[in-house]
C-alpha positions as CSV (number, residue, x, y, z in Angstrom):
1,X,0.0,0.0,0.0
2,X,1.5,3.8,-1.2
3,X,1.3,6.0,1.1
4,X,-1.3,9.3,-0.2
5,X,0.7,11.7,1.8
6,X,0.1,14.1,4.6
7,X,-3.4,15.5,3.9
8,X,-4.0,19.1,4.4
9,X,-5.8,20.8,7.3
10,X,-5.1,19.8,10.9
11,X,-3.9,16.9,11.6
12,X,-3.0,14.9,14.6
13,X,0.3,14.9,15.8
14,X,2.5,12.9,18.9
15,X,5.2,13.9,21.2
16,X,7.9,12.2,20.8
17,X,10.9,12.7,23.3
18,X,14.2,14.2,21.4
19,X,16.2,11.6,23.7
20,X,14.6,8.9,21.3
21,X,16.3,10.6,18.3
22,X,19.4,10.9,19.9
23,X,20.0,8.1,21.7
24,X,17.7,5.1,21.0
25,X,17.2,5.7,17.3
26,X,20.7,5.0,16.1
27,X,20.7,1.9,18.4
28,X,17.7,0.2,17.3
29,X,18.4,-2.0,13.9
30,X,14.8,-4.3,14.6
31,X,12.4,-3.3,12.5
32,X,9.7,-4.8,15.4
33,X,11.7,-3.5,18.1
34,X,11.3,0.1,16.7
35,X,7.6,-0.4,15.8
36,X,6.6,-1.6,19.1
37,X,8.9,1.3,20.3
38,X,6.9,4.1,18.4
39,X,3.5,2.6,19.1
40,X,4.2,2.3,22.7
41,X,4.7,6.2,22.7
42,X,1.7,6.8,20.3
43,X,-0.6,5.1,23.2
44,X,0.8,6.5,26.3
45,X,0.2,10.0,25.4
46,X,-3.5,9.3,24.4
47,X,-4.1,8.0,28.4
48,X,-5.4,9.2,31.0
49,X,-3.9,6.7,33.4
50,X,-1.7,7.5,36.9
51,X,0.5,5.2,35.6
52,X,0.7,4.6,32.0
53,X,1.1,0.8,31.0
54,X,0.3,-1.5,28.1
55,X,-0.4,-5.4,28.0
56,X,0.9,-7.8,25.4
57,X,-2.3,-7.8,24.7
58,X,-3.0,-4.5,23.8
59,X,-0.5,-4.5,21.0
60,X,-2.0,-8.2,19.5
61,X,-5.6,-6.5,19.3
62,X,-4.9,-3.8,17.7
63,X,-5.8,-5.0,14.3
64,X,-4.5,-2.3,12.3
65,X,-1.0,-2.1,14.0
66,X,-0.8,-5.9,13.9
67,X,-1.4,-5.9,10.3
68,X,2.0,-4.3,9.7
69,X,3.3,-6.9,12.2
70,X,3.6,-9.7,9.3
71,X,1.5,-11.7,6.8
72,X,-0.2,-14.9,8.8
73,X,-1.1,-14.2,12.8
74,X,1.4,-16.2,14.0
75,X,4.0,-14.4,12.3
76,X,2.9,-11.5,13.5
77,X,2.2,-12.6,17.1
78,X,6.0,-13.8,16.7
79,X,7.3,-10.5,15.3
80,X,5.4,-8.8,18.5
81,X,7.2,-10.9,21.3
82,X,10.4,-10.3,19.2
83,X,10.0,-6.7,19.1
84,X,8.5,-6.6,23.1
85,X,11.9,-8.5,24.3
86,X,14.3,-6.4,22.1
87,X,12.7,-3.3,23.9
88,X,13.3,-4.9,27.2
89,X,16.7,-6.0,26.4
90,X,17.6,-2.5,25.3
91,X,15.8,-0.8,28.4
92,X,13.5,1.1,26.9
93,X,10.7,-0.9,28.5
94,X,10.4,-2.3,31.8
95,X,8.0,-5.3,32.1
96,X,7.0,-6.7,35.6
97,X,4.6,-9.8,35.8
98,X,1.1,-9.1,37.4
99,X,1.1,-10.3,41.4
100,X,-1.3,-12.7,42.8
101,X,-4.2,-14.0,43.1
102,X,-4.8,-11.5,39.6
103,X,-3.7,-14.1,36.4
104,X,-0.2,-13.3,35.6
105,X,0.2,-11.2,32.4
106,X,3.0,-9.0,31.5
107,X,2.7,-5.1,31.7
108,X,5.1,-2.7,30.1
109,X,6.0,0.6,31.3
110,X,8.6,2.9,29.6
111,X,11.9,3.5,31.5
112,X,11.3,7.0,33.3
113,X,11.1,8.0,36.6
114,X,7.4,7.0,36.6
115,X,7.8,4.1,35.0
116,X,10.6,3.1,37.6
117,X,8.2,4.2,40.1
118,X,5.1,1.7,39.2
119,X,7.5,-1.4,38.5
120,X,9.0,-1.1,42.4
121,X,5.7,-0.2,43.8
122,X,4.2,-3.7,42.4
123,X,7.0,-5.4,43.1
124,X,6.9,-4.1,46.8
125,X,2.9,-4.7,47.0
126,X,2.4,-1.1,47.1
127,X,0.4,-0.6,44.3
128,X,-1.2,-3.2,41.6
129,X,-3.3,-2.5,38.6
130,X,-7.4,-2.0,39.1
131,X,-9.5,-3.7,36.4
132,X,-9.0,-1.3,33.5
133,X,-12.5,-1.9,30.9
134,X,-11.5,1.4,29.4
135,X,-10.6,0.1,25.7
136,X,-6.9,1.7,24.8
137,X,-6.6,3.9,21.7
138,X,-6.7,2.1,18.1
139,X,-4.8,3.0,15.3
140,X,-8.2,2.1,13.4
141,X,-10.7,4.5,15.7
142,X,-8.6,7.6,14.5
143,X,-10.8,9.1,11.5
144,X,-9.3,10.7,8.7
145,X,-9.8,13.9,8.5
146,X,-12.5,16.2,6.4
147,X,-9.5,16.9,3.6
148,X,-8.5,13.7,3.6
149,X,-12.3,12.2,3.4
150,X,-13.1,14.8,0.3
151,X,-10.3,13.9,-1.8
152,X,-10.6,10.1,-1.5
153,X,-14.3,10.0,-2.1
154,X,-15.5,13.3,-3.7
155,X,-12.7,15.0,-6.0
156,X,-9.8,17.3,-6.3
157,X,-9.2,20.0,-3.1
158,X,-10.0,23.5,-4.5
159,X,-8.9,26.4,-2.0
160,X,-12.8,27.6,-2.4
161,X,-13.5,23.9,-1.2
162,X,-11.3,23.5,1.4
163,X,-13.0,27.1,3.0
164,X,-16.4,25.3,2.5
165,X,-14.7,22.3,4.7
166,X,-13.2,24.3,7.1
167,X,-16.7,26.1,8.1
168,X,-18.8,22.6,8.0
169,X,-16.0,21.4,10.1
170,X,-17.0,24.1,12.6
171,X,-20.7,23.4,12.6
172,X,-21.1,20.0,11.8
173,X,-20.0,16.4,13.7
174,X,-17.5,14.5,12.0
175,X,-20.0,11.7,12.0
176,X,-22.2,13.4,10.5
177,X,-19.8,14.7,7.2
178,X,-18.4,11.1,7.3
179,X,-22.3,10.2,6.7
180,X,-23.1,13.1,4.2
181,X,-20.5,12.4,1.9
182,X,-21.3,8.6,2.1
183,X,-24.8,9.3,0.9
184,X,-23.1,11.2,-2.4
185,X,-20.8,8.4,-2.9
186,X,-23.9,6.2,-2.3
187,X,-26.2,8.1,-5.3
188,X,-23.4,8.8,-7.1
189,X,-23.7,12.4,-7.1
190,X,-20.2,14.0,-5.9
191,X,-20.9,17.3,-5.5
192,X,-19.8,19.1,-2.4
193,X,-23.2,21.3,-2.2
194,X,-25.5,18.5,-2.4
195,X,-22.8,17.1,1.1
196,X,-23.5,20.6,2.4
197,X,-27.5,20.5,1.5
198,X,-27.9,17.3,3.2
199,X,-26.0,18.5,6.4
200,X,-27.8,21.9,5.9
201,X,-31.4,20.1,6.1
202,X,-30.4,17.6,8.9
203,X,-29.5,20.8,11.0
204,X,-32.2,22.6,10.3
205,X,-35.0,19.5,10.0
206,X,-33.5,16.6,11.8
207,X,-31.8,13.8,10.5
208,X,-34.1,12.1,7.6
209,X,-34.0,8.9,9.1
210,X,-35.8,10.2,11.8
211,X,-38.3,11.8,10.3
212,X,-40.5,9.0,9.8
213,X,-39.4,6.1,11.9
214,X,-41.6,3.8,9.7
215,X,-39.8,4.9,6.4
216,X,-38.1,1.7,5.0
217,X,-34.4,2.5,3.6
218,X,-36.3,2.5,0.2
219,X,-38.4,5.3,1.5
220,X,-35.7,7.0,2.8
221,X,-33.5,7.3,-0.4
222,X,-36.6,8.3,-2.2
223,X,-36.7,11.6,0.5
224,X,-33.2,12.3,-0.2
225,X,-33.5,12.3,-3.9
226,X,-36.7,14.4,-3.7
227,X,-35.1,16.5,-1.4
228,X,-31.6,17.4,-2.7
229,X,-32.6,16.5,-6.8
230,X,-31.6,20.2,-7.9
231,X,-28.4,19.9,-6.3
232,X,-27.5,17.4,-9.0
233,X,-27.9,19.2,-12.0
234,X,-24.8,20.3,-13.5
């Protein structure tokens, strides 16, 4: 897969520490070391944990990272432990085993002072990890962004266009742009004011679906193409 490039607009971005430019970087040679590395510090700046940790787990179900990992699942699950130990070896992660009666599972903190601080307090009984439901961030959950979604699915970025995005972006829920420009993908009509008409009537009229709760999905397309047929004319 190419990659399409940065997309314009804003975009997400991660601290990074320059100490892992200087000094691990130019160590590091495993290609699953240094992946495990990076995604490691991806996670920990998306929680909202006292002390920040991940499970073996929480690498292996992460679809989209694993994906990248190797072709078949074990080659993937064997690229992870690889890349887990090499981290450990190097001492960029410190991984202490779960106490009793709690099943033992690995958890992996980075090497800094907080880090260092969790691993003793477990090891000392101080401290051990509450039942966490909260799912961790997925590389998959992370949209792409309005610029992004136009280009892929609608047509070329115009400045003009990318003003008309910046201003839905202000009034409108992702979720609901993501569902506009669907609908124009869906009837084939890739227009950005027919997107903007159908967000304009779901603010001002509600959402069609809801309209008529006993509208079948037949029903339903019929109302958008009534409703937004002029915006298809060329």
């Amino acid at each position: 897969m190419k990659f399409k490039g940065f997309p314009p607009g804003k975009v997400s971005f991660t601290s990074i520490p320059s100490l892992f430019f200087t000094e691990l970087l130019p160590q590091i040679e495993n290609i699953h070391e240094l992946k495990v590395t990076l995604y490691a510090l991806w996670q920990v700046t998306r929680m909202e944990k006292t002390f920040k940790y991940l499970r073996e787990r929480d690498f292996a179900e992460d679809a989209w990272f694993m994906r990248g990992m190797g072709v078949t699942s074990q080659a993937q699950l064997q690229a992870l432990a690889e890349g887990l130990s090499q981290a450990v070896a190097r001492g960029t992660f410190l991984r202490v085993a779960t106490p009793p009666p709690e099943e033992e599972q690995h958890l992996y903190f980075f090497n800094s002072p907080q880090g260092r601080a969790a691993v003793k307090a477990i090891q000392e009984g101080n401290w051990r990890p509450g039942k966490d439901t909260s799912p961790n961030p997925s590389l998959s959950i992370e949209r792409p962004n309005i610029f992004q979604l136009y280009e892929e699915n609608i047509g070329p970025l115009t400045p003009l266009i990318a003003d008309a995005l910046r201003d839905a972006e202000s009034i409108y829920s992702a979720t609901w742009i993501e569902e506009a420009i669907a609908i124009a993908v869906k009837n084939n009509v890739r227009k950005w004011n027919y997107i903007e008409a159908i967000l304009h009537s779901w603010k001002e009229e509600g959402r069609y679906e809801r309209k008529d709760k006993r509208h079948s999905e037949k029903d339903s397309q019929t109302y958008l193409e009534d409703e937004f047929f002029k915006f298809t004319e060329h």
